[in-house]
C-alpha positions in Angstrom: 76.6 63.6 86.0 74.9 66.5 84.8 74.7 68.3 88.3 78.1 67.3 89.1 79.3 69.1 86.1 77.1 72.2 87.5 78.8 72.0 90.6 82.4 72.0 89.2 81.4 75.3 87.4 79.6 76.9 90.3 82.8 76.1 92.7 85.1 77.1 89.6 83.3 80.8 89.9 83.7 80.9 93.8 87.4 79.9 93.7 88.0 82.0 90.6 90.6 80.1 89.6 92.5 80.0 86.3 95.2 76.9 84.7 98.3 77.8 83.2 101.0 76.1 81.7 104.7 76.1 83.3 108.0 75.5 81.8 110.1 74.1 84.7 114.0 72.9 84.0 115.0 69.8 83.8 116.9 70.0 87.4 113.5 70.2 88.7 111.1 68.2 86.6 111.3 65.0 89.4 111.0 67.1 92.4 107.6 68.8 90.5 106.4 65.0 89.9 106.7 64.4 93.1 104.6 66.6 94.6 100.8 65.9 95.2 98.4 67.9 93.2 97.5 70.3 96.2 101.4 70.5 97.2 102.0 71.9 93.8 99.2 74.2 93.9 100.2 75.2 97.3 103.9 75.8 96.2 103.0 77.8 93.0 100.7 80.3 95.2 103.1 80.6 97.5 106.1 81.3 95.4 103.4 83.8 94.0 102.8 85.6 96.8 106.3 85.7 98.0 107.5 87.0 94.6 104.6 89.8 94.5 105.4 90.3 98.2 109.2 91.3 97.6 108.3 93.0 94.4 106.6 95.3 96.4 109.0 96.1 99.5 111.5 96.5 96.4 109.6 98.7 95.0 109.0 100.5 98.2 112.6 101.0 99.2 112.8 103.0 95.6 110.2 104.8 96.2 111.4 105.9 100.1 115.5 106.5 97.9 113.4 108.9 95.5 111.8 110.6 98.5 115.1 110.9 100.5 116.9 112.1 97.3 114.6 114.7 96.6 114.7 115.9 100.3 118.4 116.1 100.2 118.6 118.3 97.0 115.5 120.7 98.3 117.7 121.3 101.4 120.6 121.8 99.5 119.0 124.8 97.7 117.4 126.2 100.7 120.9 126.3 102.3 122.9 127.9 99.3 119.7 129.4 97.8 118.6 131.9 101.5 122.1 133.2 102.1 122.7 133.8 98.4 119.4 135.5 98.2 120.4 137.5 101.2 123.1 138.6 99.7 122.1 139.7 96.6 119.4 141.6 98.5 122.2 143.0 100.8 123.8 144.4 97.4 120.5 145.5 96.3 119.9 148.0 98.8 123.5 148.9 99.1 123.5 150.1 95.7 120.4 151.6 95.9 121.4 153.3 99.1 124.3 154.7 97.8 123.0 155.9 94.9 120.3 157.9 96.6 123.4 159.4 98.7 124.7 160.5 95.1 121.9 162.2 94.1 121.5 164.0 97.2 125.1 165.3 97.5 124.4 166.5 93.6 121.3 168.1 94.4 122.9 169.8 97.2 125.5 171.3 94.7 123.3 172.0 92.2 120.7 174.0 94.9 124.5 176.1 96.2 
């Protein structure tokens, strides 16, 4: 008895495995009750897995929206923000051109 009791605790550290206590709806209380100790395991591992699974393709596809979103506004900038830069620089060195040009033509009158 003793060294079967060993053995549960040894195989209860290999499988790692944990009870918990479910509420399951009335709708569903005979199905439950019918199913064999291993189905139910089975069942509750799988509904598990496929939960986890689906969380994470869920979370995925917001991650990949937040990635596309943020593509689509740095492009936007880059496309209004380089000819608008261009611009400005184009009036930049007009202005700067033409005032140079001023204060050559009044350093030519003033040297007349």
């Amino acid at each position: 008895m003793v060294n079967n009791v060993k053995n549960q605790n040894d195989s209860d550290d290999i499988n790692k495995s944990k009870k918990f206590v479910f509420h399951i709806d009335n709708e569903h209380i005979d199905f439950i009750e019918s199913l064999s100790f291993q189905e139910k395991h089975n069942l509750i591992n799988y509904l598990i897995t496929d939960y986890r699974r689906n969380s994470n393709v869920l979370g995925q596809q917001t991650f990949d929206f937040k990635k596309l979103k943020k593509g689509i506004i740095i492009a936007i900038i880059i496309l209004a923000g380089v000819p608008l830069l261009l611009f400005l620089t184009n009036i930049s060195l007009s202005l700067t051109k033409s005032g140079y040009l001023e204060m050559q033509r009044n350093f030519e009158k003033i040297i007349k």
